[in-house]
NUVEXVEX-953516 format. One line per 4 residues: number of its first residue (from 1); for each residue x negated, y, z of N, C-alpha, C, O, CB. Coordinates in steps of 0.2 Angstrom, whole numbers, plus 5000, padded with zeros to 4 digits. Atoms other than C-alpha are relative to their C-alpha. Glycine has a CB too. Layout:
BEGIN
NUM> X Y Z X Y Z X Y Z X Y Z X Y Z ~ ... .
***
This chain:
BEGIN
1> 5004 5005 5002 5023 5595 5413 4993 5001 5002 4990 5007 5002 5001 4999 4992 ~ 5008 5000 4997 5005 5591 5419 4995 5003 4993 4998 5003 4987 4996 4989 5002 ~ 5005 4997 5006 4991 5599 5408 4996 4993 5000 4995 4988 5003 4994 5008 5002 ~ 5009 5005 5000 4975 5590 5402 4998 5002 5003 4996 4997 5006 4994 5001 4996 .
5> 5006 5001 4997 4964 5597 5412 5002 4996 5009 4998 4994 5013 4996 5009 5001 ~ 4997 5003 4993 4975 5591 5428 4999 4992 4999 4996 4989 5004 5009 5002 5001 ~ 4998 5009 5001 4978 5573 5420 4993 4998 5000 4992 4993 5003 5004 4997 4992 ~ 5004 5004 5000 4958 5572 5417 4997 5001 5009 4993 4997 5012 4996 5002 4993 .
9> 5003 5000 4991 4955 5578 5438 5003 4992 5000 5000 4987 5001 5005 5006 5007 ~ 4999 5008 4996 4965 5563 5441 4999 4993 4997 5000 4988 5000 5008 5000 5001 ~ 5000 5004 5001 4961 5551 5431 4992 5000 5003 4992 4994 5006 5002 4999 4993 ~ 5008 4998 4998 4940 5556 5437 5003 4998 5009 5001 4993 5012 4998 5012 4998 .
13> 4998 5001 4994 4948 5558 5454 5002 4990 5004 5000 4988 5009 5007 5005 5000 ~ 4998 5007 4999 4956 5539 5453 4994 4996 5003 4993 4994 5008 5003 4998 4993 ~ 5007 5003 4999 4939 5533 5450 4993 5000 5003 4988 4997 5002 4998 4999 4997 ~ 5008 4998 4996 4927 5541 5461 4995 5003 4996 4989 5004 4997 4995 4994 5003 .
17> 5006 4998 5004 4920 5549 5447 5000 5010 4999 5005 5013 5000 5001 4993 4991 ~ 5000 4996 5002 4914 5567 5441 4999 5003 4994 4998 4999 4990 4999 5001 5003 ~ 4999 5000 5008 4913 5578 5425 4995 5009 5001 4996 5013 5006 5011 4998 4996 ~ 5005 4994 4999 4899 5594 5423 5003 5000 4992 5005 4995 4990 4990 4999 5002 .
21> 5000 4998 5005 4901 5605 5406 4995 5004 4998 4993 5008 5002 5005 5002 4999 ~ 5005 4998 5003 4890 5611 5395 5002 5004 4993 5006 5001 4989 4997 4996 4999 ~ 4995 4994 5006 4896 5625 5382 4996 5005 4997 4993 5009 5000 5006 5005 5003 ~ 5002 4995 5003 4891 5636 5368 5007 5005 4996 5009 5011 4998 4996 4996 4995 .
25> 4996 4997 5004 4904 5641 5355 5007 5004 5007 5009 5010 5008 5003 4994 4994 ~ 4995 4996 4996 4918 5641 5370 4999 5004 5006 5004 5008 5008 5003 4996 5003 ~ 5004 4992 4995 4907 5654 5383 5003 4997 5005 5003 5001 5009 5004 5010 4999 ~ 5000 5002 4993 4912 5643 5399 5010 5001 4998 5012 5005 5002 4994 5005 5007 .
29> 4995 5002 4999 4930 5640 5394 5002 4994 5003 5007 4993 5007 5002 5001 4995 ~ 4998 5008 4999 4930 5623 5396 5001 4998 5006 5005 4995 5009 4996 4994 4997 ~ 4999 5001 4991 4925 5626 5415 5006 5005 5003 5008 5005 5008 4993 5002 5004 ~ 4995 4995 4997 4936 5639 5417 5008 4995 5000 5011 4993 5005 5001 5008 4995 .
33> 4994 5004 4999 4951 5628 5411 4998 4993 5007 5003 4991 5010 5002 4996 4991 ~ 4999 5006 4996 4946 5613 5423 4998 5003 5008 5002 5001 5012 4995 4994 4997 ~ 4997 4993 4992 4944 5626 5439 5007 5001 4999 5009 5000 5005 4996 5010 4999 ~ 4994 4998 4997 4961 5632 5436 5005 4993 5004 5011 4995 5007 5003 5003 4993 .
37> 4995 5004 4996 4968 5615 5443 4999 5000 5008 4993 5001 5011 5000 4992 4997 ~ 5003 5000 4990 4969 5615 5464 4998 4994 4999 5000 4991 4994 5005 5001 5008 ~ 5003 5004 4998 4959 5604 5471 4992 4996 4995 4988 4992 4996 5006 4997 5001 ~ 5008 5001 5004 4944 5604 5456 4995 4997 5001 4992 4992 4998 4997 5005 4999 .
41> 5006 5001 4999 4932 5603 5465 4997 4994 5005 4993 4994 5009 4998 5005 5002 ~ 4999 5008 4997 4934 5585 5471 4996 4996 4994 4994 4991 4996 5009 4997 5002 ~ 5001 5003 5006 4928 5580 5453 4997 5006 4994 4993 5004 4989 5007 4997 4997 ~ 5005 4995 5004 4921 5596 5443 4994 5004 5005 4994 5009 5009 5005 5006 4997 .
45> 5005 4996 4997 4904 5599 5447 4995 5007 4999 4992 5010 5003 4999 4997 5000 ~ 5003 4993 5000 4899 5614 5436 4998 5000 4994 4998 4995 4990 4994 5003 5004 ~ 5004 5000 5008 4892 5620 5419 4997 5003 5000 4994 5006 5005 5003 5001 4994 ~ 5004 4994 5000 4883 5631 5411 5001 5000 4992 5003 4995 4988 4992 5000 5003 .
49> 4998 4997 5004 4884 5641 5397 4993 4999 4995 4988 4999 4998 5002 5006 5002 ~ 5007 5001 5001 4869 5638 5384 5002 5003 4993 5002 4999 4989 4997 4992 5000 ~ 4997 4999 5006 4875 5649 5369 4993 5003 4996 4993 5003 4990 5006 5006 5001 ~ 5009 4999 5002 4854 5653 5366 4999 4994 4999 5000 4989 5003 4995 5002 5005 .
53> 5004 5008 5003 4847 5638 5355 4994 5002 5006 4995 4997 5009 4997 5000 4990 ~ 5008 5000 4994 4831 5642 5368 5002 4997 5006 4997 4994 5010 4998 5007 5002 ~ 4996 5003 4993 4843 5637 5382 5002 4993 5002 5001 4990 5007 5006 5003 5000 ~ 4999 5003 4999 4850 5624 5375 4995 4993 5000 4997 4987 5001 5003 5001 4996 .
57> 5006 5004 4998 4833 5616 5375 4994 5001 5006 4990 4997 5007 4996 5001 4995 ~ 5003 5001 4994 4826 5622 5391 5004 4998 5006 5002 4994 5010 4998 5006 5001 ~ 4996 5004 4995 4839 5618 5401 5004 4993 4999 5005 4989 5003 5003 5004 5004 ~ 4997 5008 5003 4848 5603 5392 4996 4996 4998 4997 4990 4998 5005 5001 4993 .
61> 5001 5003 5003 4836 5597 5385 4999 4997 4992 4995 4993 4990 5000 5000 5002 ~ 4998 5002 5010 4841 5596 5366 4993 5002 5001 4990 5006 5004 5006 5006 4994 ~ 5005 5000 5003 4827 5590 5358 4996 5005 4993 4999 5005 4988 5000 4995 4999 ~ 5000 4995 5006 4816 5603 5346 5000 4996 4996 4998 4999 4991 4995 5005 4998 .
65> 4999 5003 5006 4819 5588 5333 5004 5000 4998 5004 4999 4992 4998 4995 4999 ~ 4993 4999 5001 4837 5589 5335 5002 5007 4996 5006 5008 4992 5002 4998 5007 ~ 5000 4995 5002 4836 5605 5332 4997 5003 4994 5000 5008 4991 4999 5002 5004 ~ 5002 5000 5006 4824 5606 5318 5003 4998 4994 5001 5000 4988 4997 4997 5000 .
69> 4998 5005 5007 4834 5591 5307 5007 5002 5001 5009 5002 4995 4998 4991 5001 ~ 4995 5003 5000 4850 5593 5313 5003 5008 5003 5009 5009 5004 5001 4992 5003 ~ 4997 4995 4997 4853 5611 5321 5002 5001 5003 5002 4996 5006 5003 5003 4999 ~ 4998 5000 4991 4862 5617 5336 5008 4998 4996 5012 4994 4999 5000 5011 5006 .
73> 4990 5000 5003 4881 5617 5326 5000 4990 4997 5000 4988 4991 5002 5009 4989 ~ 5000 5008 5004 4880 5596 5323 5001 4997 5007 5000 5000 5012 4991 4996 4996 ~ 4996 5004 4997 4886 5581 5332 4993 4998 5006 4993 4998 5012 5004 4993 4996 ~ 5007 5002 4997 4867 5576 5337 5000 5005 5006 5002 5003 5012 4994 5001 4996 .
77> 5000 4993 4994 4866 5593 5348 5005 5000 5005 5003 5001 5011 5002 5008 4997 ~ 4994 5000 4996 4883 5591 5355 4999 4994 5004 5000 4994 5010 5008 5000 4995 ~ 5003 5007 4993 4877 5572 5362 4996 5002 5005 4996 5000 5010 4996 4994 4996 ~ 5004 4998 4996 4864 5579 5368 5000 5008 5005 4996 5009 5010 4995 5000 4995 .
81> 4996 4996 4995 4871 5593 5377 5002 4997 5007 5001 4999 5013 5005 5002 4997 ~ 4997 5002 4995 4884 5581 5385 4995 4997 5006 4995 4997 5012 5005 4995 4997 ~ 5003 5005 4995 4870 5569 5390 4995 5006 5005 4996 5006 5011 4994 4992 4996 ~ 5005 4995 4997 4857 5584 5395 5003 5003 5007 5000 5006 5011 4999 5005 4993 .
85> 4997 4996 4994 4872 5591 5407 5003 4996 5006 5006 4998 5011 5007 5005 4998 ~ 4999 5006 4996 4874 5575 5416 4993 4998 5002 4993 4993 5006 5004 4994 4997 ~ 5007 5002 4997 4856 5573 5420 4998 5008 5003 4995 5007 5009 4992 4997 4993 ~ 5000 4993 4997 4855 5592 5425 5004 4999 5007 5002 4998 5012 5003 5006 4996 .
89> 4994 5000 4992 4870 5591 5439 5002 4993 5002 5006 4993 5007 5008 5004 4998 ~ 4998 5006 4997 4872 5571 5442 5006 4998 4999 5008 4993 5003 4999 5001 5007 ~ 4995 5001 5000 4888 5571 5437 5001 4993 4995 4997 4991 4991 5002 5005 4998 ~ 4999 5004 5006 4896 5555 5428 5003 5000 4994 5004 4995 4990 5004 4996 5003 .
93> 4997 4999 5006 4903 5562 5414 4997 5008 4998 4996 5013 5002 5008 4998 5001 ~ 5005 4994 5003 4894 5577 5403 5006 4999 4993 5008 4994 4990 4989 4999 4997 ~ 4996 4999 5005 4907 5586 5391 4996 5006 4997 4993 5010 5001 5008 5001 5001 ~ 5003 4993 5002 4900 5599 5379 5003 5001 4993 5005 4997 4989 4992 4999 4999 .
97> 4998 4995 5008 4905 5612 5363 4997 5002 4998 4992 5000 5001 5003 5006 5000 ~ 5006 4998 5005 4894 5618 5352 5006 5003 4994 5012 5003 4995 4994 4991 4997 ~ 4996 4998 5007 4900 5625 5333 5000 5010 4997 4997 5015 4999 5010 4996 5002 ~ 4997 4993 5005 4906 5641 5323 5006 5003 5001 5010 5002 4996 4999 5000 4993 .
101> 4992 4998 4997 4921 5650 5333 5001 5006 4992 5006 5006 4988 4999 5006 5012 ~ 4997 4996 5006 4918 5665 5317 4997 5005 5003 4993 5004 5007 5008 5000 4999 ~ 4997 5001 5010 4920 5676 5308 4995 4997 4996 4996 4992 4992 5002 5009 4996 ~ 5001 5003 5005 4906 5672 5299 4998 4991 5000 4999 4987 5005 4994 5004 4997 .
105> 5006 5008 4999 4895 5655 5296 4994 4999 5000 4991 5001 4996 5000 4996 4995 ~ 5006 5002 4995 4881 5648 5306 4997 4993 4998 5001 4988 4999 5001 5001 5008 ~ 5002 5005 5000 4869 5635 5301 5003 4999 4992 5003 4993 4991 5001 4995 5006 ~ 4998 5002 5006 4877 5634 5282 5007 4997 5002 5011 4996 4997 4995 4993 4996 .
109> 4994 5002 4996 4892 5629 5293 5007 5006 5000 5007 5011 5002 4997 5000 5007 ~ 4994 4995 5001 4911 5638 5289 5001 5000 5008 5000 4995 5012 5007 4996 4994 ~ 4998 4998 4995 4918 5647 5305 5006 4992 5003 5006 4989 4998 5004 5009 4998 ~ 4996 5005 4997 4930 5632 5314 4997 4995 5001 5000 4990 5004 5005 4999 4998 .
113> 5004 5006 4999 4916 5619 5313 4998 4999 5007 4993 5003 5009 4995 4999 4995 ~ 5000 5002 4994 4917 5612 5330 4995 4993 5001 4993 4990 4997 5007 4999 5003 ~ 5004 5007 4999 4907 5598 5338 5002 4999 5008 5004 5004 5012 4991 5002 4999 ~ 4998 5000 4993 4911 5591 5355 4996 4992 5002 4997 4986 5000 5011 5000 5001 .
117> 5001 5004 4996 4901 5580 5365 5003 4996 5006 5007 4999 5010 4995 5002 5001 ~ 4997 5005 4994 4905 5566 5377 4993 4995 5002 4990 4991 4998 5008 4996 4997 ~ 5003 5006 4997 4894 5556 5388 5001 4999 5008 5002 5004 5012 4992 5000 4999 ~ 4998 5005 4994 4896 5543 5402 4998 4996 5000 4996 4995 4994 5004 4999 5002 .
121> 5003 5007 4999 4892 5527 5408 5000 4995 4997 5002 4989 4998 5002 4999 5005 ~ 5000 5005 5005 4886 5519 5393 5004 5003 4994 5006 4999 4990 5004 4994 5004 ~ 4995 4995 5007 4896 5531 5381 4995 5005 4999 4991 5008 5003 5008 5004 5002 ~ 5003 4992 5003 4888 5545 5371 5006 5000 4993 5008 4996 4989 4988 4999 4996 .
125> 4994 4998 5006 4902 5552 5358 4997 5007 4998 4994 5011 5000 5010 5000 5003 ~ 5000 4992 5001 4903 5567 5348 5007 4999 4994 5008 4996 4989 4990 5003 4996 ~ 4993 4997 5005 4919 5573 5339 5000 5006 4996 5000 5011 5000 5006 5001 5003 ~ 4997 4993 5004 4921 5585 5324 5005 5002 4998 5009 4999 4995 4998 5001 4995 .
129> 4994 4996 5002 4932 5599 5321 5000 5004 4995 4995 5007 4992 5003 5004 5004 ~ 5002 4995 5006 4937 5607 5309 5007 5005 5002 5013 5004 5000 4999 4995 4991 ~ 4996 4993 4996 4947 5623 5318 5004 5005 4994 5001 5007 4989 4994 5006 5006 ~ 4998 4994 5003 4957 5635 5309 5002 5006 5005 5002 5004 5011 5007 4999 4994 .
133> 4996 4994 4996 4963 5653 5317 4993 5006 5000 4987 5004 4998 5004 4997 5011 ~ 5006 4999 4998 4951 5667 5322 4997 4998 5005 4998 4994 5009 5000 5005 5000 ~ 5003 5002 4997 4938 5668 5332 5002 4997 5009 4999 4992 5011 4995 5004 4998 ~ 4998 5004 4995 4946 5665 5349 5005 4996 5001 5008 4994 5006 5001 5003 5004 .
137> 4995 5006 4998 4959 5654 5343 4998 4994 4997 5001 4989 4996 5009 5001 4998 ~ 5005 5005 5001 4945 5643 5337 4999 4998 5008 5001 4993 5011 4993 5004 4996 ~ 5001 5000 4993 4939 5645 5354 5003 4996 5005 5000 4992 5009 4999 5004 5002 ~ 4997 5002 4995 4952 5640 5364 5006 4993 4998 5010 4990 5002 5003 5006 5003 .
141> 5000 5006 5003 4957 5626 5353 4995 4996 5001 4996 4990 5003 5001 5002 4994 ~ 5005 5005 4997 4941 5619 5356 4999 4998 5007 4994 4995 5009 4995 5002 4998 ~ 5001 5002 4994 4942 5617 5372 5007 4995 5001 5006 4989 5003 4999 5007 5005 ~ 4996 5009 5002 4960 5607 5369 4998 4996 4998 5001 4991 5001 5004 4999 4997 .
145> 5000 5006 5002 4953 5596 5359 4995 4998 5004 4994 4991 5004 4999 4999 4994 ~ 5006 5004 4998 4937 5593 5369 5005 4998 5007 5004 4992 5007 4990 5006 5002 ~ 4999 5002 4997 4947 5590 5385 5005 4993 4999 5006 4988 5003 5000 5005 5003 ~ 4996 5007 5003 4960 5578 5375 4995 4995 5001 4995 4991 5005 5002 5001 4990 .
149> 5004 5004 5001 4945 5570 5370 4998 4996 5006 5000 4991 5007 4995 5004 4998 ~ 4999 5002 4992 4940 5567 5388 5003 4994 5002 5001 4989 5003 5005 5004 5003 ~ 4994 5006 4999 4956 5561 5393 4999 4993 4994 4997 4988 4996 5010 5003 4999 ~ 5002 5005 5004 4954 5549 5378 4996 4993 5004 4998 4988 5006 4996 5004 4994 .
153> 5004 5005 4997 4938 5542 5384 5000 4999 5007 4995 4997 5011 4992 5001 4998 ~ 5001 5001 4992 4942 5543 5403 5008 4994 4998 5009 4989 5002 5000 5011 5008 ~ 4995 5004 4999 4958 5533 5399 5000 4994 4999 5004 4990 5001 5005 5002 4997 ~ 5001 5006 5001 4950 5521 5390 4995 4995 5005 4995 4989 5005 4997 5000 4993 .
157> 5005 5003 4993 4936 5517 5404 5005 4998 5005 5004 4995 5010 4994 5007 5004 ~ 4998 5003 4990 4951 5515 5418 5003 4994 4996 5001 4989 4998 5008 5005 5007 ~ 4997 5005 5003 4961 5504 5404 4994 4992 5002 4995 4987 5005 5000 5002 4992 ~ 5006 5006 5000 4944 5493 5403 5000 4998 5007 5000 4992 5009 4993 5001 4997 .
161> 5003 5002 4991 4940 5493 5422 5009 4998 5001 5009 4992 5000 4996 5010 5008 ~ 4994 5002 4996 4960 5491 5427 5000 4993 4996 5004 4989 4998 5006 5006 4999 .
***
């Protein structure tokens, strides 16, 4: 059986389009899972890792208002990630993680509170989790659902275009 990260190459692949990540809580999981398919790099163009709130504003651009009102662990941050890693690398699609992989809690935030941005052409999303396990089966949970997620909105963009 095909994985996600295979199904979202091809659906990216179908359309000429590509997809850059941006990541906190998962440490560059999310690129690692979408490198492991051959042929990647026809549609993954790169990430980066921004697990520094200082990062996540110097090079993403998350805004210090976003970050003031709403913190790095919120949906706002996680939009702003996705859009911030798609104006960094040119890509058509910006996926990003954010949240509290554990053990303790960050921002008033219990350990499994995920955030997962999405943006694209005319979309900005963000999805909350709410994870159980420890701290790397948070982790690698989040990155299933952020690439589900994905497929989700890349399946509903060929539906509309097809």
């Amino acid at each position: 059986m095909i994985d996600v990260a295979a199904r979202v190459h091809l659906l990216l692949r179908a359309s000429g389009q590509t997809i850059a990540s941006a990541e906190s809580l998962t440490g560059g999981r999310v690129a690692v899972k979408l490198t492991e398919t051959p042929g990647a790099s026809g549609t993954f163009l790169g990430g980066v890792v921004t697990y520094a709130t200082e990062l996540k504003h110097s090079l993403l651009e998350v805004s210090e208002e976003i970050i003031e009102e709403h913190g790095v662990v919120s949906a706002e941050c996680a939009r702003a990630m996705a859009s911030g890693v798609r104006k960094l690398t040119g890509a058509t699609y910006g996926i990003a993680t954010t949240g509290v992989a554990g053990p303790g809690e960050q921002e008033g935030k219990p350990a499994g509170t995920v955030f997962v941005g999405l943006s694209g052409p005319g979309r900005l999303e963000a999805i909350e989790l709410e994870l159980g396990g420890d701290r790397v089966t948070v982790q690698n949970l989040a990155v299933q659902e952020a690439l589900s997620a994905l497929e989700d909105m890349l399946g509903t963009e060929e539906t509309a275009i097809g």
